[in-house]
C-alpha positions as CSV (number, residue, x, y, z in Angstrom):
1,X,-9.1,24.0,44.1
2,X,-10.4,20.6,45.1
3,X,-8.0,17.1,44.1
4,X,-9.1,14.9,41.9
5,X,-9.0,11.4,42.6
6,X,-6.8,10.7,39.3
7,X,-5.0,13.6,39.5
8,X,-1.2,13.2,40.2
9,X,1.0,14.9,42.6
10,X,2.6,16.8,39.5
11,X,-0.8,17.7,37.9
12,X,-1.6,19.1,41.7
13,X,1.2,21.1,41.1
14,X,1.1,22.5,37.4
15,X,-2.1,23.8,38.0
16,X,-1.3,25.4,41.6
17,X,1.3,27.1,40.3
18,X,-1.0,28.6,37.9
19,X,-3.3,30.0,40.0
20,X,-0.1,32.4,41.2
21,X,1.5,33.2,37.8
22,X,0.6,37.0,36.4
23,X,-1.6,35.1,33.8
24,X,-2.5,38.4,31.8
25,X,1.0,39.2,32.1
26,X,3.0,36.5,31.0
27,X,0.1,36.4,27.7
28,X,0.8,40.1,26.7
29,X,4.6,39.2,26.6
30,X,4.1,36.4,24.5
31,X,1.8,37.7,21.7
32,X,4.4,40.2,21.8
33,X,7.6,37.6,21.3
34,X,5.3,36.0,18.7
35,X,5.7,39.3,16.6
36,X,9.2,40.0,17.0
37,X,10.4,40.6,13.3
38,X,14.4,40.8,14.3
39,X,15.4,38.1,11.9
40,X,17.4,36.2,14.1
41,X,15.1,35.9,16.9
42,X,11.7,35.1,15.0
43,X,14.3,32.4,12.8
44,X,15.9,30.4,16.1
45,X,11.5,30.5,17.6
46,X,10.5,29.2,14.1
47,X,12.9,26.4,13.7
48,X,13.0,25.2,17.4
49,X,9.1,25.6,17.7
50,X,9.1,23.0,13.8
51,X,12.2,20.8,15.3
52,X,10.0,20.5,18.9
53,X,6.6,20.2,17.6
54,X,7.5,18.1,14.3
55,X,5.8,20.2,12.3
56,X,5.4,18.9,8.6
57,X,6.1,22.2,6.2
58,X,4.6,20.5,3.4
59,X,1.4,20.7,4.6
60,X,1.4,24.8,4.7
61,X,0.5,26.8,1.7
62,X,4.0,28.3,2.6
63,X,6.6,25.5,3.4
64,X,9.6,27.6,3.5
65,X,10.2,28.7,7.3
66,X,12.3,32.0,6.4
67,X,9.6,33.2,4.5
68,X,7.2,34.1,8.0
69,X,7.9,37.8,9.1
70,X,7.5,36.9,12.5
71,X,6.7,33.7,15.1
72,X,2.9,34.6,14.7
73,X,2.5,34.0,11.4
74,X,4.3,30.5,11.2
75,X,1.8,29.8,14.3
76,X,-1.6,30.2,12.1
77,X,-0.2,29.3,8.7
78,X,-2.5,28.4,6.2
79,X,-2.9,24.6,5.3
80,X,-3.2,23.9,1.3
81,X,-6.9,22.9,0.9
82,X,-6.2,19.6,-0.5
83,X,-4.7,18.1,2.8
84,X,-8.2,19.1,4.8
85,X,-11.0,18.2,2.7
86,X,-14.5,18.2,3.3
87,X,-16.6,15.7,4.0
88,X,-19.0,15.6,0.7
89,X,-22.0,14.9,2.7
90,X,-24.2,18.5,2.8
91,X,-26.1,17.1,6.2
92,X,-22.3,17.0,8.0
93,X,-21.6,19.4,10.6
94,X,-17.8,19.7,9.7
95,X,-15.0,19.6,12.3
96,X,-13.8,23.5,12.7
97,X,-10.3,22.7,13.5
98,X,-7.4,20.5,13.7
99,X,-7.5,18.8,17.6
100,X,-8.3,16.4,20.0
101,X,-12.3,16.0,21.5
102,X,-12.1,16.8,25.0
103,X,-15.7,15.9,25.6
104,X,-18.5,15.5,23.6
105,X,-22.4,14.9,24.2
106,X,-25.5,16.6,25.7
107,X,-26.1,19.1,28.0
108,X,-28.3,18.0,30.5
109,X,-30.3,20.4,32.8
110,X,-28.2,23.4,31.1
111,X,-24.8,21.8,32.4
112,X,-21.9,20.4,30.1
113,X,-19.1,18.2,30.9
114,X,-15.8,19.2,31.9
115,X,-14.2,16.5,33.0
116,X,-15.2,12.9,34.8
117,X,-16.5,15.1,38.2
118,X,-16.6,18.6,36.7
119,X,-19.1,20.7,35.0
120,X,-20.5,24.1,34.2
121,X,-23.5,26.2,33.2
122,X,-24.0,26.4,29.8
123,X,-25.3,30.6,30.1
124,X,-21.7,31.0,32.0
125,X,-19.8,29.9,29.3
126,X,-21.9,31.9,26.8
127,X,-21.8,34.9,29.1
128,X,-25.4,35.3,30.0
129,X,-26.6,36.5,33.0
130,X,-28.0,34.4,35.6
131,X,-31.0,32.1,34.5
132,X,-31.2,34.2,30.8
133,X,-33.0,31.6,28.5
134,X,-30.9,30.4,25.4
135,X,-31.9,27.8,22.6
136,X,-28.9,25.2,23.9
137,X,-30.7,23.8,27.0
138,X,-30.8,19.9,26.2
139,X,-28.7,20.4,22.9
140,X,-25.2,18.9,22.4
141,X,-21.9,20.2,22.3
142,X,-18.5,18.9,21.4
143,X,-15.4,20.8,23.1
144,X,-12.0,20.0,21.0
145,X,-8.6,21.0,22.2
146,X,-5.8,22.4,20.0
147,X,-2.4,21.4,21.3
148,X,0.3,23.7,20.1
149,X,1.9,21.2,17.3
150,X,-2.1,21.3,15.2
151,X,-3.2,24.0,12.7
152,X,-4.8,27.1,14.5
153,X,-7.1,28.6,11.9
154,X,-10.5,28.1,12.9
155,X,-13.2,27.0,10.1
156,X,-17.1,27.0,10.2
157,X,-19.1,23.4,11.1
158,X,-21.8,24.9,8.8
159,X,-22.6,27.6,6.7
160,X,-24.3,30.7,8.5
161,X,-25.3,34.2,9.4
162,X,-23.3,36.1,12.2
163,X,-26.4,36.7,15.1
164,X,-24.0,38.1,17.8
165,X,-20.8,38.0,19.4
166,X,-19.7,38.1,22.7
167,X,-16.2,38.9,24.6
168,X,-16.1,37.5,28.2
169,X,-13.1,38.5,30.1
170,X,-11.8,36.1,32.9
171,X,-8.7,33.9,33.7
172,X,-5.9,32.6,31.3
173,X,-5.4,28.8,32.9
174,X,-3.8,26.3,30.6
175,X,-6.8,24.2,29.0
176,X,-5.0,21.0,28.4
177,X,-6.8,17.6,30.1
178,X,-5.0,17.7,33.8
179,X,-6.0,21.5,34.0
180,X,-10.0,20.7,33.2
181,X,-9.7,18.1,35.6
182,X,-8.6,20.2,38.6
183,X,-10.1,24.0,37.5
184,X,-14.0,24.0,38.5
185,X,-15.7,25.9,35.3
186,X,-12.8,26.3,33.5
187,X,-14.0,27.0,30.5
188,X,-16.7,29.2,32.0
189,X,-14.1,31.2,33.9
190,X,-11.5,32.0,30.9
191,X,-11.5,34.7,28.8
192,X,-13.3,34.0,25.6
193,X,-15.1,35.2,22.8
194,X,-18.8,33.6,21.5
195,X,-20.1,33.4,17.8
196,X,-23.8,32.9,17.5
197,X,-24.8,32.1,14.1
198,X,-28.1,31.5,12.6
199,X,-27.8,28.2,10.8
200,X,-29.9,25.2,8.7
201,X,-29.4,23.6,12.0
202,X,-30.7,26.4,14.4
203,X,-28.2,28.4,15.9
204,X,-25.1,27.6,16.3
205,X,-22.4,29.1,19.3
206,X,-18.7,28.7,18.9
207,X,-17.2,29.4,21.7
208,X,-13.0,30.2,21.4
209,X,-11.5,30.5,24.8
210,X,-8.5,31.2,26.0
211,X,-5.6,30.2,27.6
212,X,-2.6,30.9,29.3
213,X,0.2,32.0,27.0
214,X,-2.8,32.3,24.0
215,X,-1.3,35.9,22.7
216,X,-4.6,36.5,20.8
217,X,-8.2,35.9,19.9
218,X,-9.1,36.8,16.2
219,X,-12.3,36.0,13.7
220,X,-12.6,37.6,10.0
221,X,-15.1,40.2,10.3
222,X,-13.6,41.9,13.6
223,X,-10.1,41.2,13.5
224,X,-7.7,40.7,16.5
225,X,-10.3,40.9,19.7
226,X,-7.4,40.2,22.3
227,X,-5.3,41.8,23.9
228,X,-5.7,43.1,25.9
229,X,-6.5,40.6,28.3
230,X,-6.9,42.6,31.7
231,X,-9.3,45.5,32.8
232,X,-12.2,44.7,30.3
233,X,-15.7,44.2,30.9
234,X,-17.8,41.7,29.3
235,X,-19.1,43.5,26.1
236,X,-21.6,42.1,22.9
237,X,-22.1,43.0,19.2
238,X,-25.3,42.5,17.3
239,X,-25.4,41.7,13.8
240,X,-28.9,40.2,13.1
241,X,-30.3,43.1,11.7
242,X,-26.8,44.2,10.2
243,X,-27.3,46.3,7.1
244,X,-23.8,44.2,5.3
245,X,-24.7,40.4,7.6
246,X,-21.4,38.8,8.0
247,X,-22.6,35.0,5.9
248,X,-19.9,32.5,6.0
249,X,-19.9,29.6,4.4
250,X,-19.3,25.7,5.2
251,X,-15.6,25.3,5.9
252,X,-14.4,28.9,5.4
253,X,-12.2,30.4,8.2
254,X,-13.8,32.2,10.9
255,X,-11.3,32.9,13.3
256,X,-7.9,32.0,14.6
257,X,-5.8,31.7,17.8
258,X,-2.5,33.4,18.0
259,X,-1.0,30.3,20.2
260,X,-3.1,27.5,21.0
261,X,-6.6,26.9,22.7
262,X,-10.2,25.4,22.7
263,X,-13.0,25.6,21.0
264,X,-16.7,24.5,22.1
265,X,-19.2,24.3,20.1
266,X,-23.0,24.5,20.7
267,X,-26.4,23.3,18.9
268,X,-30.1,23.0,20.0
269,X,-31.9,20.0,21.4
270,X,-33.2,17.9,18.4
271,X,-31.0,19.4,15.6
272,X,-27.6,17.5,15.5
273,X,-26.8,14.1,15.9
274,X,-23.0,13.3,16.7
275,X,-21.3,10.0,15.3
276,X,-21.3,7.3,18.1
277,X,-17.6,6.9,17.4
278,X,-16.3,10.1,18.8
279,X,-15.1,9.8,22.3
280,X,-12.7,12.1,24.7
281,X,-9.1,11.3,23.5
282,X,-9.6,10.7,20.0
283,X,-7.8,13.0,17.6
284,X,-10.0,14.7,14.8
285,X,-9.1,17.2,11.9
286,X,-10.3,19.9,10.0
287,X,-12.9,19.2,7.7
288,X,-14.1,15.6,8.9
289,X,-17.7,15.1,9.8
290,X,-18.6,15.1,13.6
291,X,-22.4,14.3,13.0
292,X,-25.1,15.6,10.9
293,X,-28.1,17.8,11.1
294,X,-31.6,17.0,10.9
């Protein structure tokens, strides 16, 4: 782990202490806590998770907090559509979640940005092997992080047509800002899952990764993807010549994380076109346009 020049003595120190947790571990235990459905446990996690995070309860389709079965299900509540509406405009690439851009721009010479000082291969996050050709060399991409107060479904940018998917195994580091600025590749070396979809804008990768404490990786047509974390192989599923293709449409859920992560997403050179007035830091939701395709 190299220091970065920013980078306090106590970031130095959340992070090295990560590198000796059991990351694995301590994730199976928590998507297990999250499902504990002894009233009084999955009540006092509910209530103290709202109180901490400030959750608002009108916002969810389900505002009353005794009605969740267990942790989990408070976690990835569903919104009421009316409080993340679409923007009208069909040429929008839609935000897919509730978050904060981390970075956002092009990928130049195959390489995104991670952090001011840090980046990685684009082929490593997807999964590829070393020098495989994909269609995102001197594209764009826009990472967004979810902290654990935002909304954890994950919705499509646009619609389209499943082309593959993708589960690379790795670490579990945290993936909040003073992590990407002292992990090399983080987002290339934690576990994740990659959706390739054949869109009106080329195709399109989503990228969920994970992160320490993230109990789960889900997306509608395959279900829960992990756990387990630990003692997998990286393994892909074709779907463009699927007898039933898996077709989602603009805005409808895709996936979810069971505790809180990032998603990255991915578009060929040429196609998109982001709004100028998105920059690391700034908060975005659901539903709002990031740019438009051309």
């Amino acid at each position: 782990m190299t220091d970065h020049p920013t980078s306090s003595p106590r970031e130095r120190l959340f992070v090295a202490l990560q590198h000796l947790l059991p990351q694995h571990g301590l994730s199976t235990l928590m998507h297990r806590l999250a499902r504990v459905r002894w009233r009084p446990l999955k009540a006092l996690l509910i209530r103290a998770f709202a109180r901490l995070y400030r959750i608002d309860r009108t916002l969810a389709v389900e505002p009353d907090l005794s009605a969740y079965p267990h942790f989990n299900a408070f976690f990835t509540r569903a919104l009421r559509p009316d409080v993340r509406p679409l923007d009208p405009d069909p040429d929008a690439v839609l935000c897919p979640v509730d978050g904060t851009i981390s970075q956002i721009g092009r990928i130049a010479a195959g390489r995104l940005i991670q952090a001011k000082g840090q980046d990685y291969g684009a082929g490593e996050l997807l999964g590829l092997a070393d020098h495989a050709a994909h269609p995102f060399e001197d594209g764009v991409f826009a990472t967004i992080y979810l902290a654990p107060s935002d909304y954890h479904r994950i919705h499509m940018p646009l619609a389209g047509t499943l082309a593959g998917m993708t589960y690379a195994p790795g670490r579990l580091f945290s993936v909040n800002h003073s992590t990407a600025k002292l992990v090399p590749g983080l987002f290339a070396r934690n576990e994740r899952v990659v959706c390739r979809f054949a869109t009106e804008a080329g195709e399109m990768a989503m990228v969920l990764v994970g992160a320490i404490f993230v109990g789960g990786i889900e997306t509608v047509w395959a279900g829960e993807i992990t756990p387990p974390h630990s003692g997998r192989v990286l393994q892909h599923w074709e779907y463009r010549n699927a007898a039933n293709p898996v077709r989602l449409e603009r805005g409808a859920e895709m996936g979810r994380f069971n505790l809180g992560s990032t998603v990255v997403l991915l578009f060929p050179p040429g196609k998109v076109q982001w709004e100028p007035s998105l920059v690391p830091g700034q908060p975005v939701r659901l539903g709002q346009r990031l740019g438009v395709y051309e």
